[in-house]
N, C-alpha and C positions, 0 to 999 in steps of 0.2 A: 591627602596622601596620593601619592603616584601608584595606579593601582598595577600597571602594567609592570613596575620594577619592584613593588612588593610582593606580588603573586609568583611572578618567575624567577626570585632568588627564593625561594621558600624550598628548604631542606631540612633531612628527617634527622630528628634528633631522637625522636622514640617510637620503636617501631612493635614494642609487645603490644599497644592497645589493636592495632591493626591485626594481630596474628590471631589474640584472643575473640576480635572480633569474627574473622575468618570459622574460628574453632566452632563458636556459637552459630554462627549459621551450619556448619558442618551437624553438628547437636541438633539441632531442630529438624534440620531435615530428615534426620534418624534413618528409619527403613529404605525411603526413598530414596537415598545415596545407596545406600548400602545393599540394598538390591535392583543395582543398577545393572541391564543389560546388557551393555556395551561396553570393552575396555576404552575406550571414546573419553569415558567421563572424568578418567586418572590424569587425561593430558589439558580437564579442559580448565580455564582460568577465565574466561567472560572477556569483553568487547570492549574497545577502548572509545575514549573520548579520543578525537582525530590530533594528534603532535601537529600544532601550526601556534606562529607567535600571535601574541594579543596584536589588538588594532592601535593606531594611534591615538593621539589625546581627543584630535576629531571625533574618529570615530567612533570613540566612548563616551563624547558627549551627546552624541544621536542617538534618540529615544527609539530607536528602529523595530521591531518585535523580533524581527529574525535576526538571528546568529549573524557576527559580522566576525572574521579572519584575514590577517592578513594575509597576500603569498609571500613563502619566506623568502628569503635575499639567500639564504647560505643552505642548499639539501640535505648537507651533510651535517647532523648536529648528534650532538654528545651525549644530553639530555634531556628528558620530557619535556616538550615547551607546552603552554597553559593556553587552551581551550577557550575563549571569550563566548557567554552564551547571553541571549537575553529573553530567556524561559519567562524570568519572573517580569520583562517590561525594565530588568535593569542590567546593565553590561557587569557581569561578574563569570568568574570561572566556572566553569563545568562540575569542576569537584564540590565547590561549598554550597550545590544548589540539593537541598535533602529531598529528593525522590530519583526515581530509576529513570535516568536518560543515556542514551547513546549518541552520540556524535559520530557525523564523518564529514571528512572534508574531502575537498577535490581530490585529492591527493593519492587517496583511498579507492575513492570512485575509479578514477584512471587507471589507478594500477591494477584494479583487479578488470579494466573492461567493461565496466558495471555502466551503462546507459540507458536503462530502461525500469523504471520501478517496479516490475513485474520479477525483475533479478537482486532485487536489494535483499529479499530472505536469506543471500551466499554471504550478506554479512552482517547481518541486525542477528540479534536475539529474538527468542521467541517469537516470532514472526514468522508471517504464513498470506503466501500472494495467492490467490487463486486465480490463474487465467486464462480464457479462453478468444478474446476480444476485446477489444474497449469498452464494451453494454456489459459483457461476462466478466468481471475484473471485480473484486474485493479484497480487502488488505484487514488480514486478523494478528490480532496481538494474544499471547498466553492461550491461543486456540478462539478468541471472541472475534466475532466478525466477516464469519465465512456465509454475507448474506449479498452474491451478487445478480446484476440482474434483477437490480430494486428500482425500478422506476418510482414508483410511489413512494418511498421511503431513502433516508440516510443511510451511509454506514456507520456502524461502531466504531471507527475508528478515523478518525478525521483526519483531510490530506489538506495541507497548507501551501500554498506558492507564492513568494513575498505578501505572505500574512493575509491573503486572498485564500476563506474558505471553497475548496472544487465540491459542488454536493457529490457532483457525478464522481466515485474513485475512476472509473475511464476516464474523464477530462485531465488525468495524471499520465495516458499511456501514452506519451509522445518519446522522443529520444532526449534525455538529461540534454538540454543545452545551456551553457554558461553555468554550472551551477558552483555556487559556493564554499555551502556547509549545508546539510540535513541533519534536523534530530529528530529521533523518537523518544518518545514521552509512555509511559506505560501506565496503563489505570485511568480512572475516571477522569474527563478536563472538562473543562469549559468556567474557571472563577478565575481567568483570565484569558484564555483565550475566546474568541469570537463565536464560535459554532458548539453548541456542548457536545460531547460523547460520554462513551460509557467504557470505551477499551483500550484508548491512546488516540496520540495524534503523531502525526508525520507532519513536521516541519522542515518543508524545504526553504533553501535564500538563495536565489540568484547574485551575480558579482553585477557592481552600480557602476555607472561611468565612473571613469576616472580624470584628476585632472592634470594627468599626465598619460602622452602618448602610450597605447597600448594594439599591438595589432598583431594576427594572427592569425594562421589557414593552417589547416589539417585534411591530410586525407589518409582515408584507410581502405584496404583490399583485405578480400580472404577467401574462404570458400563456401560454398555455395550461392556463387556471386555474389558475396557482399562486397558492395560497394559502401563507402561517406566524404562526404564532404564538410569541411565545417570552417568558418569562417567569423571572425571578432575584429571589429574596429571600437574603439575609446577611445577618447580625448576631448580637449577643452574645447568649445565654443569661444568661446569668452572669458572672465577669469572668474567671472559666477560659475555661468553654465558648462556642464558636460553632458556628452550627451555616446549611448555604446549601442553599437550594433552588432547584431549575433543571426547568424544563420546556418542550414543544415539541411542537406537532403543524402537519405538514406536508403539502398537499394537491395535486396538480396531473391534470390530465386526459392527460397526455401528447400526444406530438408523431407518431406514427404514428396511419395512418387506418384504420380496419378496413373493406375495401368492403364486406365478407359486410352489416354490418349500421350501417355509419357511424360507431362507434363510436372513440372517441381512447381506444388503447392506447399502453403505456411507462409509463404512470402511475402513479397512486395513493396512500397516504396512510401514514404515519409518524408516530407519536409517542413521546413516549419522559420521563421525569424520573430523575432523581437527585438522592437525599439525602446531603448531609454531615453531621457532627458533626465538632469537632476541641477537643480537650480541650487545653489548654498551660498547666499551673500554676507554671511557669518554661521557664527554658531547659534545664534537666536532661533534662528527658521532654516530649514529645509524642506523641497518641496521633491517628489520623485513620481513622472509619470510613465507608465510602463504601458508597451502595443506589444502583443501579440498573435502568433498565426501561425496554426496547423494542419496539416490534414495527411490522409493517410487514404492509398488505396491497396487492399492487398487482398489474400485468399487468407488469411489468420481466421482460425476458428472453424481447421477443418481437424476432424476427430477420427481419431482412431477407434476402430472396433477391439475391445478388451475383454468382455463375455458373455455370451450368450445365458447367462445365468443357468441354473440347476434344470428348466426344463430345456431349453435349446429352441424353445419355437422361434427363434427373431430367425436362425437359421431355416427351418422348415419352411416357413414364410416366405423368406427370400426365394428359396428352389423352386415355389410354386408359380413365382413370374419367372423363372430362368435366370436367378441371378445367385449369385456365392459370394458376400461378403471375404475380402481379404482376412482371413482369423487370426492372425497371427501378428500381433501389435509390433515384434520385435523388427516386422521386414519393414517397415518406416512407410508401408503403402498403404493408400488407397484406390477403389474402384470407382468413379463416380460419374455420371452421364454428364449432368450441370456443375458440381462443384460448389462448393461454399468459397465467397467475398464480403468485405467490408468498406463502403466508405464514411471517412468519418472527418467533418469539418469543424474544427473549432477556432476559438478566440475570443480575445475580452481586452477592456483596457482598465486601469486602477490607477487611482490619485491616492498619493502618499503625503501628509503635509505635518509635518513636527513643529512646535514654537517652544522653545525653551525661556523662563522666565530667570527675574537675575537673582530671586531665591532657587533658583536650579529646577523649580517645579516645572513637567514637564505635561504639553498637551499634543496629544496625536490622533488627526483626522483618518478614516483608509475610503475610500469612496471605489467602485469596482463593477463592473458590469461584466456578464462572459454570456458565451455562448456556444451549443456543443450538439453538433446534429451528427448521428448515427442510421446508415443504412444498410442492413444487410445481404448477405445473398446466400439460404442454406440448403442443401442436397439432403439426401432424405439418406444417404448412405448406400445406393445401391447404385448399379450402369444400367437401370432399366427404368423408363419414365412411370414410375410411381405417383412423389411427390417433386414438384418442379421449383418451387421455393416455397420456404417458410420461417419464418422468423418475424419479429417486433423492432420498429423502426423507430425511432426516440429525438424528438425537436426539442431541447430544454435551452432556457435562457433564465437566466440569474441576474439579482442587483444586490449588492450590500455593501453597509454601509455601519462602521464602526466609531465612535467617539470615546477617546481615554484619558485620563490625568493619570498623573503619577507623581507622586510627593516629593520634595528633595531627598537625595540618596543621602547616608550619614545620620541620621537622626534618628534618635530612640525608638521610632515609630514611623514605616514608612509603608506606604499605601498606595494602592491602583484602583479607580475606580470608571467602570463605564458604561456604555451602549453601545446596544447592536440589532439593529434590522438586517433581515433577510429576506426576499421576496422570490419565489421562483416562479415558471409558466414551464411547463413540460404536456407537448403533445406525444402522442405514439399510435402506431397502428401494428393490430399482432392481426398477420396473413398466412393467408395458406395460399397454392396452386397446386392444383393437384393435376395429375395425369394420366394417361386412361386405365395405368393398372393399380391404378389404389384399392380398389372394389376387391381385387383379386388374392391381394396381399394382405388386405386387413379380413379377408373373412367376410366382406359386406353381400348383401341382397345386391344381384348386378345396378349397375348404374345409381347405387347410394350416392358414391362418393368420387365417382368419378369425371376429371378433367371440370370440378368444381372451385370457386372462386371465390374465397372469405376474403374477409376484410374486418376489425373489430379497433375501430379508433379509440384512443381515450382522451383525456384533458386533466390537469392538475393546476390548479392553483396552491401556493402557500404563503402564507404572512407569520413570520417568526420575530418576534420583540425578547429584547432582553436586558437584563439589568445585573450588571456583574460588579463584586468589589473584592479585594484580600488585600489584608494586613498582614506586616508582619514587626514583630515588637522582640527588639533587641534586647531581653530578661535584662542578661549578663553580656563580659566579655565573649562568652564560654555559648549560651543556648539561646536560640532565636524560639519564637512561638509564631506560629501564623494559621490565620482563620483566615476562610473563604467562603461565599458564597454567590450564588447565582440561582435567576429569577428567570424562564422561559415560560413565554407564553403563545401559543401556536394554533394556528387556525389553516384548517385542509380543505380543499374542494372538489370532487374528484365526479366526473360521467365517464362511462364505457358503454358505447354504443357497439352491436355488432347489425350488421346490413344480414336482410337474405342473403343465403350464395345463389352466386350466378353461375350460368353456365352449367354443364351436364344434361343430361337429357333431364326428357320430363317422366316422373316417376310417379307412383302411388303404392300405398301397402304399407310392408315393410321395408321396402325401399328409401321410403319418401320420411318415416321415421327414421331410420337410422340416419338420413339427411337431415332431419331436424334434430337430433339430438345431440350431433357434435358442431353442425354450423349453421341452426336455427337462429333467427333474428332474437335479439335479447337489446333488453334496455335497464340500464341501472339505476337510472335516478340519481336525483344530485344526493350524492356522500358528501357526508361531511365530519373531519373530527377536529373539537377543540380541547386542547389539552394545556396544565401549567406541568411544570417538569422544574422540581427545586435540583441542584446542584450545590455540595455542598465538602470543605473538606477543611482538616484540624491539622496539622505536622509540627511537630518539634524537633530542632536539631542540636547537637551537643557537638562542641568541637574538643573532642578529649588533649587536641595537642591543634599544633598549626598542622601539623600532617593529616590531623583522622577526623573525622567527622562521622558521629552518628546520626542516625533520623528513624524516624516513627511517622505515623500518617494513617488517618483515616479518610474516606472520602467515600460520597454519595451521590452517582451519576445516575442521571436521567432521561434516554433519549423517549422522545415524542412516538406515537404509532404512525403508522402507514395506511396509504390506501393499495393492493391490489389491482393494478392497470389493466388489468385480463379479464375475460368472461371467468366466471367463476366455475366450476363442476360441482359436483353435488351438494357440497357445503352451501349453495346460492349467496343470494348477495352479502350476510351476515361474515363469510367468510373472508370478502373481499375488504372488510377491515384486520388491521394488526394493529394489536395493542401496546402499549409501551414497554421497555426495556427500562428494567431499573437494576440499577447494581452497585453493591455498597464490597469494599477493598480496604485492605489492612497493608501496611506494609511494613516490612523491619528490616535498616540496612546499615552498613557503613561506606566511607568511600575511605581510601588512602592514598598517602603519596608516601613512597618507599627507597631504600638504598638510594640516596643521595638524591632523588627525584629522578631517578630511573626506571621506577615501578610505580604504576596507577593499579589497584587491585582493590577491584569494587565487588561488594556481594548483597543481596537481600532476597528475604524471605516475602511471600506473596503469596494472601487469600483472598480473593475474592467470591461472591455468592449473587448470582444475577435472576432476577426475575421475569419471568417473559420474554427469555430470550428468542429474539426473533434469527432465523434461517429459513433456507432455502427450501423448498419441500416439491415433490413431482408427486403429478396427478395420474395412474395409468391410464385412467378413463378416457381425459381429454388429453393425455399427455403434454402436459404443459407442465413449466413448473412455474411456483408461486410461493410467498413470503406467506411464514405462519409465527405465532409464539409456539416456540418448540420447549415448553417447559419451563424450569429452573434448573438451573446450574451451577456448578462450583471446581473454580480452577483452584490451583495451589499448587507453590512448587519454590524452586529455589534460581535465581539465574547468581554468575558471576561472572565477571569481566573483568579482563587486564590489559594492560599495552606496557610493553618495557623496552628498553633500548640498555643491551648489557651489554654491549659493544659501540666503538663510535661510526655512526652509520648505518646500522643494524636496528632494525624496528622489527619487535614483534607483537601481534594483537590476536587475541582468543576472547571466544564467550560461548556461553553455555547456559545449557537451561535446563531444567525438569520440572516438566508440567501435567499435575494430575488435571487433571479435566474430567468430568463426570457428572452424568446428570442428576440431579439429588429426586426431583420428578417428572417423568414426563410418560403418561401411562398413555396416551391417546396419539403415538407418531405412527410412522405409516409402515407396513408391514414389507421386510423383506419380500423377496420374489419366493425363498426356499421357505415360506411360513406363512399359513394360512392364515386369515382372514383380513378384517379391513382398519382394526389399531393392534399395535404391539405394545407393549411396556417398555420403554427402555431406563426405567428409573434405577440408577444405581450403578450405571453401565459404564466404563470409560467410552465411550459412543460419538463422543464431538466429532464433525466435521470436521476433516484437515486437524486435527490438535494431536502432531505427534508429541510423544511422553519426553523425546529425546533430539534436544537441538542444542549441534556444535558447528562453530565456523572458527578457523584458523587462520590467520594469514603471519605472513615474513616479508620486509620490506628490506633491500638494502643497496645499497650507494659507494663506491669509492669513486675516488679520484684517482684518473692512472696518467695523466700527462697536466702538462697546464694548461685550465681552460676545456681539459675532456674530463670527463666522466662513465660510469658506467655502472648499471644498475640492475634489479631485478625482483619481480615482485611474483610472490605465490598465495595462495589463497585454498580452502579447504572447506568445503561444508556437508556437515551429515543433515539428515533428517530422521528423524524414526517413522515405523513403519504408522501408516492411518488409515480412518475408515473415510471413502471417500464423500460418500453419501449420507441422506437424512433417516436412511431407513435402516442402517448398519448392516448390510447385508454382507456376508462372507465372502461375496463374490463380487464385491466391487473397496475388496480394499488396496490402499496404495501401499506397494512395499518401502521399505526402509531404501534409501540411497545416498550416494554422496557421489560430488562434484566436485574437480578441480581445476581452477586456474593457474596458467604459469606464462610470464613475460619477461624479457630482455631487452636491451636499448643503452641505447648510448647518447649522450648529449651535450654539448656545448655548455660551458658556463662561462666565457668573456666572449665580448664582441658580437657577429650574428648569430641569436640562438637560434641553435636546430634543434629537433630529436628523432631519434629513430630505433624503432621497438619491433620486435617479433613476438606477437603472442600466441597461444594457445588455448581455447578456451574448450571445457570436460576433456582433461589432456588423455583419459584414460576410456576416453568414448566409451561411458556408462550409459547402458539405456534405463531411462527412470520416467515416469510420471508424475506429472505436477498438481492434475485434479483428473477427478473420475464424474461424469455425470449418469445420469439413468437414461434410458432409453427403451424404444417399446418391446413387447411381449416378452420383462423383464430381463431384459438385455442391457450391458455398460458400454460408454464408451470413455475415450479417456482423451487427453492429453501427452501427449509425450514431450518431453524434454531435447534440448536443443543436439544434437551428436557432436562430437569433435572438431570444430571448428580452430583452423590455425591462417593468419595473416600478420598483415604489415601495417604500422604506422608509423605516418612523418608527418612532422609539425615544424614550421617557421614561423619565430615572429623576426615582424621585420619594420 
């Protein structure tokens, strides 16, 4: 069967099963709909899989993992076009795959502006970026996974890059170059994909050579000197080989003032290329090797002062060196002597190799190596030489190394089975320099702490084996059945050495204690943890019509523990392991396709219950923060997504989510600032980091033709957040409020002969000030993150 002309003639002929399925989510969710806080939630309809046509016969025969689309030939279309995904390890549609995914294609990305993964929460569901830098960057799904600043550990939520596990989520924060199609997957993975989780995964695809010419330069202005450039060449080699090149550097001054010396920090500059080659002497084999290269030097990861907490001492502190913290988060400034920088070098290269047999059965190599070094530079927040830098500097290099089959497609019974090594080496060093008024500011015995010199290196090793298979058994016409499971087995190695400090005068007393007590010589001893982590999941789908499709789903994820890269505080070395993250998820959904296949309107309902969830936790003592199991936990909530086109031209896409999040127990976390002692309770609490209750994103896409050969277009975008606690200790005074963000762009483009394009965007059209995370900081003081202001520029593209 032709899948590409059976899927996209496919029209509704019955559309009750769809409504009543809608109704039944409606029903379940009961109260939580219905005491819903925001009129927000009446307009919202959920996230679309991305309107782009299937791939060719080709490219459907390539066993590739990531999403393959084409670009379309004609903008302006009528009707939903069908989605090609390859979730399951097989090219089928977006809609008949039974669990909760979202798509987007370029298409989306561009329009809304969206080039940096840190911005994809303005159109994913349930999604929650946390970022601060590339070291400081975590990616949480339904509120799971706000654990960054893991050197020793994963995240819950796994980021993919042509099918190349990043452990690092920073090895992600470059600028989108060339990309394809991304999807998000929600709930536990890994009984097909390569790396297991416990909260989703984020699957990006880059576009492959072509073998036909393709070429292309961009450049973009705006304000506060943004600069980009961007550049794509494709084409044949040979009438095997093709082979595409992609580059970009990026510039802007940032949006924070620095009064100490006027200077625009957040900023800075980014470049980065990738080469392909793709070899295809039939459809039997293909082979695809990918080079890339990035790095980044800027001031990102300088933080706003957001409050002094309930007693005000970070304030009184300050004035006792002569210094006054900027208070007032809305003036977009800072005060600082030295200044917070990052540089951050990365790259890796990946062999790609498919053989398909001539019973169709398919086998797929990924081979991969990367590399991702992070250096900081942080101010201690004030214009007087306190602390001169401090932060944790991170060497990590990665191998892996995947092997797949995959059964012929069509058969009553069709199957993926395989392996996966992982190796990593991760060094880091967590520094201080301090200056001559640190003594003064912290309260110390003179000459404790000052114009002292730590140094605390660490080492990781990891070896990760695994063993993955699912089925899936085509009952009837009508219900598929599929089992999954997966087999990790994981081995950790981990020393943190910290040196004397040097430097400082020479002390004795009380003096030369409180010098020992925060940067005394410590030795950890070789750590080590071995753990197996089963992964496991059951789903049924029911196609009530060709339009509707139900699904069910249970599933049992398991990520591995961590080691703690840092000297420990009082907890000592027993602390500086984390223990594993297990979490078992229900799900109940349907997908459809409606009025004539102009409406996709998907919904399901979602429990899950996690054990040991690990985040992020701060120390006041050493003030450091560090990875702990914060409990058990339990999200549940309802998301839904649409994309319709009820005019010709006209694309609209929404999704939406309500997510209860709460910790079911966790009696021993760390005590707010305004609350005595050294644990709190927060069992029962809605308390999760970053997991606001209430996420909506909107967008309108649309297209005429106004001459021959012109065009002209416009694309808007909308997204709320509800309001959250920023922190692990839920303190009152470091929560994030509610906000919402909008984009809006205009352009005009060529469709015969040389294509041009040319756009005027807008991005937060309505220059909202919002924050994006909150962290802790000392004598119970917050600082935060603020979000990007009003940004308006240009873009033009030729290909040529």
């Amino acid at each position: 069967m032709n899948e590409k002309g059976s899927i996209l003639n496919q029209h509704t002929t019955r559309q009750q099963p769809a409504a009543l399925a809608l109704a039944l989510l409606a029903a379940c969710a009961g109260p939580a709909l219905a005491a819903g806080d925001n009129a927000l939630v009446a307009a919202i309809a959920g996230a679309p899989a991305t309107a782009a046509p299937a791939p060719d016969a080709a490219d459907a025969a390539e066993p590739a993992p990531q999403a393959e689309v084409a670009a379309s030939a004609e903008p302006i279309v009528g009707a939903l076009q069908t989605v090609l995904v390859t979730t399951r390890r097989r090219v089928e549609s977006a809609q008949s795959v039974p669990t909760p995914m979202t798509v987007l294609g370029d298409d989306a990305l561009e329009g809304s502006r969206i080039y940096r993964v840190q911005d994809l929460q303005q159109l994913l569901p349930s999604t929650t970026v946390n970022y601060v830098h590339a070291r400081q960057l975590s990616f949480a799904v339904r509120g799971l996974g706000n654990n960054p600043a893991s050197d020793g550990l994963e995240g819950s939520v796994g980021i993919y890059l042509d099918n190349v596990y990043l452990a690092r989520p920073g090895m992600a924060a470059f600028d989108a170059l060339d990309v394809q199609q991304l999807e998000l997957l929600r709930g536990p993975q890994g009984t097909l994909f390569g790396k297991n989780t416990t909260a989703g995964v984020l699957n990006i695809a880059t576009k492959k050579p072509t073998f036909t010419p393709e070429r292309s330069a961009e450049l973009s202005g705006g304000r506060f000197g943004y600069a980009q450039g961007k550049l794509v060449l494709s084409g044949p080699i040979t009438e095997t080989l093709a082979g595409r090149l992609s580059a970009y550097k990026t510039h802007d001054d940032g949006y924070i003032t620095n009064l100490y010396n006027g200077d625009k920090v957040q900023g800075g500059d980014r470049q980065g290329v990738r080469g392909q080659l793709l070899y295809e002497p039939g459809r039997e084999f293909s082979l695809r090797v990918i080079a890339d290269y990035n790095e980044e030097q800027s001031n990102n990861g300088t933080l706003v002062f957001y409050s002094a907490g309930p007693s005000g001492r970070a304030i009184a502190q300050a004035q006792l060196v002569g210094a006054t913290p900027v208070l007032d988060p809305r003036q977009r400034a800072v005060n600082l002597d030295s200044g917070s920088s990052v540089t951050v070098h990365q790259g890796g290269v990946s062999v790609e190799a498919n053989w398909t047999f001539a019973d169709d059965a398919k086998l797929t190599a990924i081979s991969a190596w990367r590399r991702w070094n992070f250096v900081p530079h942080n101010d201690d927040g004030l214009p007087v030489p306190v602390t001169l830098n401090v932060g944790a500097s991170a060497n990590h290099k990665q191998f892996t190394q995947e092997l797949r089959w995959a059964t012929p497609s069509g058969r009553a019974f069709e199957s993926v089975i395989g392996a996966y090594y992982y190796y990593q080496e991760l060094a880091n060093d967590s520094f201080t320099v301090n200056g001559p008024l640190a003594d003064v500011y912290n309260g110390n015995p003179a000459g404790a702490w000052a114009n002292i010199v730590s140094s605390a290196p660490g080492q990781l090793r990891v070896n990760s084996y695994a063993l993955f298979g699912q089925s899936t058994w085509h009952a009837t016409d009508k219900l598929d059945l599929t089992a999954g499971v997966r087999v990790s087995y994981e081995d950790k190695w981990a020393r943190v050495v910290r040196y004397a400090p040097t430097g400082g005068a020479a002390v004795s007393g009380a003096a030369l204690a409180a010098r020992n007590a925060r940067y005394g010589a410590f030795e950890s001893g070789n750590l080590g943890l071995t753990q197996d982590s089963p992964t496991a999941l059951l789903s049924a789908g029911y196609k009530a019509s060709s339009e509707v499709l139900w699904y069910a789903s249970l599933s049992h994820g398991e990520k591995s523990g961590g080691i703690n890269l840092a000297v420990p505080g009082a907890g000592g070395v027993a602390s500086m392991l984390v223990g594993t993250e297990r979490a078992n998820a229900l799900e109940l959904g349907v997908k459809s396709t409606l009025l004539d296949n102009r409406l996709q309107l998907n919904g399901n309902l979602f429990a899950t219950i996690v054990h040991g969830y690990q985040s992020n936790a701060y120390d006041p003592i050493s003030r450091s923060s560090y990875l702990t199991n914060a409990g058990d936990v339990r999200t549940r909530g309802i998301e839904v997504e649409a994309v319709a086109t009820p005019v010709r031209g006209l694309t609209l896409r929404a999704n939406g989510s309500f997510n209860d999040a709460s910790y079911l127990s966790y009696s021993n976390a760390p005590c707010p600032p305004e609350r005595s002692g050294t644990f709190c309770d927060l069992s029962g609490r809605n308390a999760l980091v970053n997991a606001p209750r209430w996420i909506a994103n909107l967008g309108v896409q649309y297209a005429r033709a106004v001459a021959a050969g012109l065009q002209v277009y416009a694309n808007a975008n909308y997204a709320y957040r509800g309001a959250t606690y920023g922190t692990l200790d839920a303190s009152e005074y470091s929560k994030i409020p509610a906000y919402s963000v909008s984009n809006v762009s205009f352009g005009v483009r060529s469709t015969r002969g040389a294509a041009w394009d040319v756009s005027l965007w807008l991005k937060n059209a309505f220059d909202k000030h919002y924050y994006t995370s909150m962290w802790n900081s000392g004598f119970g003081s917050y600082n935060a993150v603020i979000g990007t202001p009003r940004t308006a520029g240009i873009t033009g593209r030729y290909e040529f």
